[in-house]
Backbone and ligand atoms as CSV (ligand in chain L), in Angstrom:
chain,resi,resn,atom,element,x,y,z
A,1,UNK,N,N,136.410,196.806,-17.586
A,1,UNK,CA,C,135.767,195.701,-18.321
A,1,UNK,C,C,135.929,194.409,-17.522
A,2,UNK,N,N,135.111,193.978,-17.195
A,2,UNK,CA,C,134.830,192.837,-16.548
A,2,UNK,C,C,135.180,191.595,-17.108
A,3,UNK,N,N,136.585,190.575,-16.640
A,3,UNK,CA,C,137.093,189.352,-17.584
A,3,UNK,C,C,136.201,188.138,-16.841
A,4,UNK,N,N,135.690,188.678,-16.038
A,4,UNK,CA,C,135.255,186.870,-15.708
A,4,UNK,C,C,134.054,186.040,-15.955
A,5,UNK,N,N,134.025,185.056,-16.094
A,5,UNK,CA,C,132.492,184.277,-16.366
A,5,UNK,C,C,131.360,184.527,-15.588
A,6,UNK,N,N,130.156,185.042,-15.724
A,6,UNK,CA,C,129.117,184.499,-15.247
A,6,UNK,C,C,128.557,183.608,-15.717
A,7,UNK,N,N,127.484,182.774,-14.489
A,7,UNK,CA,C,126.688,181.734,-14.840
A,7,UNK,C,C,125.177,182.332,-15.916
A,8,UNK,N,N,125.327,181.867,-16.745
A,8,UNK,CA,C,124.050,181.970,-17.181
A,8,UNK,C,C,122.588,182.298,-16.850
A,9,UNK,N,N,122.302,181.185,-16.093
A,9,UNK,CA,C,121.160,180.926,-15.266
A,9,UNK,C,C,121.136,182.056,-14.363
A,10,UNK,N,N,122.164,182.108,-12.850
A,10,UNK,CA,C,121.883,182.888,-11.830
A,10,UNK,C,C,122.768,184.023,-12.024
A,11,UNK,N,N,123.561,184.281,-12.993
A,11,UNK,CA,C,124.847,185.537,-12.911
A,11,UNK,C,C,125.684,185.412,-12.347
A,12,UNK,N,N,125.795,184.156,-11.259
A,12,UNK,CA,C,127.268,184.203,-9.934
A,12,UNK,C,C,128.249,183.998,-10.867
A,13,UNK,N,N,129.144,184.807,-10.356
A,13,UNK,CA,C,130.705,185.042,-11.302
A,13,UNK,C,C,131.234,182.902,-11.002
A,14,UNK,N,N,131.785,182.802,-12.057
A,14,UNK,CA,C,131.913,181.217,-12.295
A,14,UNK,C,C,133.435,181.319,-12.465
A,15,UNK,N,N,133.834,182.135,-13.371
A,15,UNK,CA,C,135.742,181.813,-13.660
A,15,UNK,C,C,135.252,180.714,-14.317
A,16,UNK,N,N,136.041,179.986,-13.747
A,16,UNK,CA,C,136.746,178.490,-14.677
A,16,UNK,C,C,135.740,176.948,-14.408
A,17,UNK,N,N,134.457,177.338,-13.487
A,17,UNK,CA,C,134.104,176.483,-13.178
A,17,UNK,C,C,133.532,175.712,-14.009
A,18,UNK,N,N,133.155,174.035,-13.962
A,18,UNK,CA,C,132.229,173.379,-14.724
A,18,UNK,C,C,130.582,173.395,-14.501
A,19,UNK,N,N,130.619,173.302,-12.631
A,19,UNK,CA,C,129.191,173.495,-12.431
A,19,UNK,C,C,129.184,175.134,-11.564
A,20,UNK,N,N,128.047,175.482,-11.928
A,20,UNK,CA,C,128.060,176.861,-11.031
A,20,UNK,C,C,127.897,176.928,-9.450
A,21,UNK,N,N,128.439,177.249,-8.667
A,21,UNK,CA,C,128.264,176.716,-7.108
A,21,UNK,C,C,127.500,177.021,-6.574
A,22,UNK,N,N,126.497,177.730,-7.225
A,22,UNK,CA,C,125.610,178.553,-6.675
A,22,UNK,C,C,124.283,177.875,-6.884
A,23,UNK,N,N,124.211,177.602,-8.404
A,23,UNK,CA,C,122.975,177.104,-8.806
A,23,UNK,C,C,122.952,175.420,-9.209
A,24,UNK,N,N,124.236,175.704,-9.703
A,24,UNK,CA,C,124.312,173.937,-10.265
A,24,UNK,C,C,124.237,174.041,-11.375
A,25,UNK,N,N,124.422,175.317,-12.127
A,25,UNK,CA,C,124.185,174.957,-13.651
A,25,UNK,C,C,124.891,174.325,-14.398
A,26,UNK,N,N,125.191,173.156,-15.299
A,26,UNK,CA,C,125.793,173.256,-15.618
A,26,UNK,C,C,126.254,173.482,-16.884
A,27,UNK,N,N,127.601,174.388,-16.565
A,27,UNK,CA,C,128.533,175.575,-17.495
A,27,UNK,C,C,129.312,175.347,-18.694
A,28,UNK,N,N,129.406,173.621,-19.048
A,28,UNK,CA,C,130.135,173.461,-20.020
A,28,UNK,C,C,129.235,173.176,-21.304
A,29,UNK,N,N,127.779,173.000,-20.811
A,29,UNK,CA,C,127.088,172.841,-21.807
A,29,UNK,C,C,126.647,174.144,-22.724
A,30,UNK,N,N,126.971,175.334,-22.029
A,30,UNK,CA,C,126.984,176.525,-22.596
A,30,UNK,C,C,128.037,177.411,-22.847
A,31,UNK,N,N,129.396,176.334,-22.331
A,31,UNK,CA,C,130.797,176.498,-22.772
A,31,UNK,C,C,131.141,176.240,-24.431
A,32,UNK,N,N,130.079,175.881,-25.420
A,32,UNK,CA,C,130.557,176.439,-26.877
A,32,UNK,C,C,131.014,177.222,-27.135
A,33,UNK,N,N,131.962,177.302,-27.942
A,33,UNK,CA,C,132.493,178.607,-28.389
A,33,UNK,C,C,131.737,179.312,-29.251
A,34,UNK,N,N,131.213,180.551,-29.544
A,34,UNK,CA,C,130.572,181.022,-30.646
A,34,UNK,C,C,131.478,181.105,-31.703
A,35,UNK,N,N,130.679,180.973,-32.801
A,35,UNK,CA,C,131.242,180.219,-34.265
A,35,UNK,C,C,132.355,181.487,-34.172
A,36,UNK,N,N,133.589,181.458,-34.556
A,36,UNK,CA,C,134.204,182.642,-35.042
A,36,UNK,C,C,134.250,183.255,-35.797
A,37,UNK,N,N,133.582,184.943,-36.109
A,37,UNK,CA,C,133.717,185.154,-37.290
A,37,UNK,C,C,134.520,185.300,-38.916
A,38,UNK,N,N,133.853,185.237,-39.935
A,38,UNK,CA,C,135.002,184.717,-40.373
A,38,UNK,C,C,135.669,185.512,-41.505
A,39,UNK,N,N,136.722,184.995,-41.500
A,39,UNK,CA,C,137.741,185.626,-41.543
A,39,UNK,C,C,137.877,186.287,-43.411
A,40,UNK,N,N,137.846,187.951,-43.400
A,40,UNK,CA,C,136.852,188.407,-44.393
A,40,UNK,C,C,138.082,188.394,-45.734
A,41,UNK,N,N,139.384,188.098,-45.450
A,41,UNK,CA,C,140.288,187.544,-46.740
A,41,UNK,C,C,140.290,186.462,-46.859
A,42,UNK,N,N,140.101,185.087,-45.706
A,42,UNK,CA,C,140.170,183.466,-46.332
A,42,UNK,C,C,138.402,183.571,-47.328
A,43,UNK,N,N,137.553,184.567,-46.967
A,43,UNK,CA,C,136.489,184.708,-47.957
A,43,UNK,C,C,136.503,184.697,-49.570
A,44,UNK,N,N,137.611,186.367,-49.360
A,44,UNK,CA,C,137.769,186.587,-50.656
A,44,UNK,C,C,138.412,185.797,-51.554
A,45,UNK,N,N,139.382,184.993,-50.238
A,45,UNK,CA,C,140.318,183.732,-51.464
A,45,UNK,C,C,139.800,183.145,-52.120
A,46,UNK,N,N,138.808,182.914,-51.421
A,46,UNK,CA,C,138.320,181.648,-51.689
A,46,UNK,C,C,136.626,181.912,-52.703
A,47,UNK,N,N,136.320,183.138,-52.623
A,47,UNK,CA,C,135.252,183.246,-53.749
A,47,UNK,C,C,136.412,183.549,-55.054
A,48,UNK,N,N,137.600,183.856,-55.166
A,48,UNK,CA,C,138.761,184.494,-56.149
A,48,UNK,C,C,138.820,183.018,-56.414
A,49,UNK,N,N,139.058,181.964,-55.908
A,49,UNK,CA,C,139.577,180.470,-56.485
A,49,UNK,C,C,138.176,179.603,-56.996
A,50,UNK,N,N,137.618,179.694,-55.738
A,50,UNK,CA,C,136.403,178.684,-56.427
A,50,UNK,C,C,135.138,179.501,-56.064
A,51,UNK,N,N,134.677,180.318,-57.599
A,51,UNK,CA,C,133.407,181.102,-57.672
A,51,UNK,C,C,132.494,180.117,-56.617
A,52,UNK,N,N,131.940,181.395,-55.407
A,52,UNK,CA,C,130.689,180.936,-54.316
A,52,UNK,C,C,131.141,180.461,-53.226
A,53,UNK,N,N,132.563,179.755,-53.323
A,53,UNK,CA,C,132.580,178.974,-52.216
A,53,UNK,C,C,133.025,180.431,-50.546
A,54,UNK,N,N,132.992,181.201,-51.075
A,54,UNK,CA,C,133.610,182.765,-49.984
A,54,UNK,C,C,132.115,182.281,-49.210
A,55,UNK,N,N,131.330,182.531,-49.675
A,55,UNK,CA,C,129.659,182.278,-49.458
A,55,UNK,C,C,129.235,181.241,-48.734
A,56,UNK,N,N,129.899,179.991,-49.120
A,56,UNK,CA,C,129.445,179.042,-47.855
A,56,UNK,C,C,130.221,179.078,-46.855
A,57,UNK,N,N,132.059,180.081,-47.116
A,57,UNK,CA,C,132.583,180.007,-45.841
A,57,UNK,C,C,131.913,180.764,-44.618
A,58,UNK,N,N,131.151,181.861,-45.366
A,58,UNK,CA,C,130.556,182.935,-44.530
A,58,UNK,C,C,129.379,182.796,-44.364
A,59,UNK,N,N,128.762,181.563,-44.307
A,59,UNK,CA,C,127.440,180.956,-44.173
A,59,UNK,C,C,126.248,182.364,-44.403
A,60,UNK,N,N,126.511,182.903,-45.726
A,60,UNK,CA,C,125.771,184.189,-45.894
A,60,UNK,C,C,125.334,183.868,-46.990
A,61,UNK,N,N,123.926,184.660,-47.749
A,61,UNK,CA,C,124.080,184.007,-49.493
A,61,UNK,C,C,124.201,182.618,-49.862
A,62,UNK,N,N,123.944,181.797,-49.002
A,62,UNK,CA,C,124.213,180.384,-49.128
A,62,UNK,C,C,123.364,179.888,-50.718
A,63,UNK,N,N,122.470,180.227,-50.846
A,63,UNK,CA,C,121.972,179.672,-52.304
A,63,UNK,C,C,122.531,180.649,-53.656
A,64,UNK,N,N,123.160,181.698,-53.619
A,64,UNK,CA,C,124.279,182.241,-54.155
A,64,UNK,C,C,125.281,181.382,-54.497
A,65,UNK,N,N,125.900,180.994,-53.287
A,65,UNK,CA,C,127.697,180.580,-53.235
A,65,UNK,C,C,127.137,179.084,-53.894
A,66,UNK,N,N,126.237,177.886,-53.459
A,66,UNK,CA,C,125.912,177.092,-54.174
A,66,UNK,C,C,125.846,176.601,-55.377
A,67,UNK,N,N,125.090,178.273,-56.164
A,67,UNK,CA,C,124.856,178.259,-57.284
A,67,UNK,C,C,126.161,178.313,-58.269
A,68,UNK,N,N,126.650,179.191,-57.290
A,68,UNK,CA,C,128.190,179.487,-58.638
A,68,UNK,C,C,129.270,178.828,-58.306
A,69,UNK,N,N,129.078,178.005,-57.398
A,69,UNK,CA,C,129.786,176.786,-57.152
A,69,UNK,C,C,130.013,175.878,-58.107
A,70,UNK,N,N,128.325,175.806,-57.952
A,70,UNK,CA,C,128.072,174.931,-59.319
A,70,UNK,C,C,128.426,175.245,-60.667
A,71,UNK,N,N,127.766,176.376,-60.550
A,71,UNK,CA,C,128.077,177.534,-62.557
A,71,UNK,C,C,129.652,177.258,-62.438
A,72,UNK,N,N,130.930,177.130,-61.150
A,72,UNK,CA,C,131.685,176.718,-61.962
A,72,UNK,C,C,132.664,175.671,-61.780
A,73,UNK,N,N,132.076,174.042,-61.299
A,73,UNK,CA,C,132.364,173.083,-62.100
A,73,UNK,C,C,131.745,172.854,-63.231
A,74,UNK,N,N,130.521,173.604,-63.714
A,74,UNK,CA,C,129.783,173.096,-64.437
A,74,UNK,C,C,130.796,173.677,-65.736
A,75,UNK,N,N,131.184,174.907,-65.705
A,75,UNK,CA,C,131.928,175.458,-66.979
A,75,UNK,C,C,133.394,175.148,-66.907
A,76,UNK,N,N,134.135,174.241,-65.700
A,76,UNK,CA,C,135.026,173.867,-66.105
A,76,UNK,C,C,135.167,172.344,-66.603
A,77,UNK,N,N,134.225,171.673,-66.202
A,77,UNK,CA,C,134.085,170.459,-67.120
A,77,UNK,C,C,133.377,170.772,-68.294
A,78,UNK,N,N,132.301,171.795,-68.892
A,78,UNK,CA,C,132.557,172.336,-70.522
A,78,UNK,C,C,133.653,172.692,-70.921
A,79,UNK,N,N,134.271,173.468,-70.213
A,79,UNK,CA,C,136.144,173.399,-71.146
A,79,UNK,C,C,136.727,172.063,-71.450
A,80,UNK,N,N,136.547,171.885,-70.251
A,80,UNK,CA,C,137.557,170.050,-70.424
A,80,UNK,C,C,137.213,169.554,-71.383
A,81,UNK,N,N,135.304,169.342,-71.561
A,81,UNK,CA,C,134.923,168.271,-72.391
A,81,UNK,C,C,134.755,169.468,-73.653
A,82,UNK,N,N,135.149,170.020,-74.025
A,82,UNK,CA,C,135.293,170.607,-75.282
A,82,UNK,C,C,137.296,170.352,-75.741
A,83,UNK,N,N,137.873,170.717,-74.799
A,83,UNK,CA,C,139.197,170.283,-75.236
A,83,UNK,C,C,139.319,168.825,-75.739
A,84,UNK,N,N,138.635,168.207,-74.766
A,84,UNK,CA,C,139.106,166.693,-74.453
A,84,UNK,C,C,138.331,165.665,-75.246
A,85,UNK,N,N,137.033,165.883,-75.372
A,85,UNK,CA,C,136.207,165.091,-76.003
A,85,UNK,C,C,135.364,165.954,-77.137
A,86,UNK,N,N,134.066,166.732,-77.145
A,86,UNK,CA,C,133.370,167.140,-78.183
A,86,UNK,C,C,133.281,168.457,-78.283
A,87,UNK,N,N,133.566,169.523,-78.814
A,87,UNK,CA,C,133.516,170.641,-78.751
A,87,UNK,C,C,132.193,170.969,-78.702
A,88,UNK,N,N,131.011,170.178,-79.362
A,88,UNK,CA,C,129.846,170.045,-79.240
A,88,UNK,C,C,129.133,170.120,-78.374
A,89,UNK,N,N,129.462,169.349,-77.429
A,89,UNK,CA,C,128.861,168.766,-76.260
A,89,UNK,C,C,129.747,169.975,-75.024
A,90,UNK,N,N,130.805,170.076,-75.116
A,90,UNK,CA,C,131.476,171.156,-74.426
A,90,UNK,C,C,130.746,172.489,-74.264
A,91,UNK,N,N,130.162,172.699,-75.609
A,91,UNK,CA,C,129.438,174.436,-75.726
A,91,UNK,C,C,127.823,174.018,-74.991
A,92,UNK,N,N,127.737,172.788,-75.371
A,92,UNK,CA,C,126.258,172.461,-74.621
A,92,UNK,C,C,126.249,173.013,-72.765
A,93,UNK,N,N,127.470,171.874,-72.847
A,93,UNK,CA,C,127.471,172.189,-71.035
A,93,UNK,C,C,127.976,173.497,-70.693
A,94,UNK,N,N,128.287,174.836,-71.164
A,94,UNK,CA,C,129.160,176.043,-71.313
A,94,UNK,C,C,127.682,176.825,-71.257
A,95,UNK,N,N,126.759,176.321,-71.963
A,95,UNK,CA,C,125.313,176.796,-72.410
A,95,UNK,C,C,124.761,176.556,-71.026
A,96,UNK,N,N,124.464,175.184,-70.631
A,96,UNK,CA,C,123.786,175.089,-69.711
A,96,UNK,C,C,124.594,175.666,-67.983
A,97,UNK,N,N,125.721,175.741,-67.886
A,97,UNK,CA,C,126.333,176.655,-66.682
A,97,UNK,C,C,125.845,177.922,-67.215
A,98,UNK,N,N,125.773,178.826,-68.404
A,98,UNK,CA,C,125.005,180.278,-68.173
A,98,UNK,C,C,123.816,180.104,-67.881
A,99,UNK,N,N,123.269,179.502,-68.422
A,99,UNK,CA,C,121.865,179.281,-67.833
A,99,UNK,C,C,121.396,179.173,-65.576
A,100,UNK,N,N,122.578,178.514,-65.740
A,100,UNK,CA,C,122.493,178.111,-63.993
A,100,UNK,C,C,123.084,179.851,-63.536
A,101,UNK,N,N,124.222,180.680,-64.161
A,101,UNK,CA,C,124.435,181.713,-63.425
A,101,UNK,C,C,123.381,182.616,-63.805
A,102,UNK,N,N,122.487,182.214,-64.431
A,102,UNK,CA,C,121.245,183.484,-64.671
A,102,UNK,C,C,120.678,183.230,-63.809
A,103,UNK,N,N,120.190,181.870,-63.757
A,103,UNK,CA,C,119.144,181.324,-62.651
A,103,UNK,C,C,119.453,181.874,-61.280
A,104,UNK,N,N,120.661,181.266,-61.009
A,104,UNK,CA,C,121.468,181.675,-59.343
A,104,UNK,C,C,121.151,183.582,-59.042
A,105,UNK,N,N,121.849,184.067,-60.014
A,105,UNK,CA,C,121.709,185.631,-60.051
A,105,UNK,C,C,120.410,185.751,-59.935
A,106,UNK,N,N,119.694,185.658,-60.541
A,106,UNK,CA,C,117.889,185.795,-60.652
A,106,UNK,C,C,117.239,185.595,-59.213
A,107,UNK,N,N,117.721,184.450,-58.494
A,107,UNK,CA,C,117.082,183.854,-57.164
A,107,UNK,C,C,117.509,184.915,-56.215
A,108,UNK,N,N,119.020,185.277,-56.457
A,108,UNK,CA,C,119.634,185.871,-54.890
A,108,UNK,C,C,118.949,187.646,-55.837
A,109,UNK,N,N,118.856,187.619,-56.681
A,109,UNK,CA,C,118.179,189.288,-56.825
A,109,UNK,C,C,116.924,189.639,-56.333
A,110,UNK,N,N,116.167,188.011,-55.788
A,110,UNK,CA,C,114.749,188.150,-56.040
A,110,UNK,C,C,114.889,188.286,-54.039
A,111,UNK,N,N,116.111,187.435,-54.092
A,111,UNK,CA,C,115.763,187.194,-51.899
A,111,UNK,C,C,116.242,188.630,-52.128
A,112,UNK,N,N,117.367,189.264,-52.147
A,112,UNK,CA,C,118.168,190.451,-51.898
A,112,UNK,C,C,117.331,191.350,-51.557
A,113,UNK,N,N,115.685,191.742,-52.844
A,113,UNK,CA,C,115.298,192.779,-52.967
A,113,UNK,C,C,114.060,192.479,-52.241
A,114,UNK,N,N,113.434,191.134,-51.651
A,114,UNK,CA,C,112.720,191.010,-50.758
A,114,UNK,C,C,112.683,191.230,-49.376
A,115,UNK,N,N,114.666,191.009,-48.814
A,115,UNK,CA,C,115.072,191.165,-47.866
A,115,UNK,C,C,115.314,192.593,-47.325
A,116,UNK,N,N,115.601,193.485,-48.739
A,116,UNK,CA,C,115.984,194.594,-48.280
A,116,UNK,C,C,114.743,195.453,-47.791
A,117,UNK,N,N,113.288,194.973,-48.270
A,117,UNK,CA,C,111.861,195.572,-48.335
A,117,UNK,C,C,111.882,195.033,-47.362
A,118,UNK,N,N,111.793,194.000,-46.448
A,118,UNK,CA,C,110.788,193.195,-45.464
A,118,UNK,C,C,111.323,194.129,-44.136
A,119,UNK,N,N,112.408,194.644,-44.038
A,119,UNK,CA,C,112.839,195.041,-42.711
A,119,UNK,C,C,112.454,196.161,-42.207
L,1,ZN,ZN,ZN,124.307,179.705,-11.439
């Protein structure tokens, strides 16, 4: 297995260089690192703590993880404001977060089953 850099442009083995000696390319502008993949338990923590957010760590499902992001501040400020202020107004906003996880579910069922057909 081969450890060393090639240049992009012309293939000349580079190592450590900034410009390629060969061509002149230059190597640091294509010295990004590719994103690292990520890491598939800080995911699960993190859809386990804050419903969706696994989803934007894994830049996958992004209008998913959004949604129930949302569905749940939205149902933990209906708890609050049912403890804290109106029980009324609490079941309202409790009402309107199911409404958003139907919606969210509904959207990613509709890409899911478009995505899984289109390929
Ligand atoms: Zn080159």
């Amino acid at each position: 297995m081969a450890t060393g850099k090639y240049c992009p442009r012309c293939g000349f083995r580079v190592d450590d260089f900034y410009f390629c000696p060969a061509c002149g390319h230059n190597l640091r502008l294509r010295a990004k690192p590719a994103p690292s993949p990520p890491n598939p338990f800080v995911a699960a923590v993190l859809n386990f703590i804050f419903l969706g957010a696994g989803y934007l760590y894994m830049r996958k499902r992004l209008k998913l993880g959004v949604g129930l992001l949302f569905v749940f501040f939205l149902s933990l400020l209906g708890v609050i404001t049912m403890q804290l202020e109106n029980a009324g107004i609490g079941l309202l906003i409790l009402a309107i977060a199911d409404a958003a996880l139907s919606l969210t579910l509904a959207i990613d069922a509709y890409e899911t089953a478009k995505l899984s057909f289109s390929s």
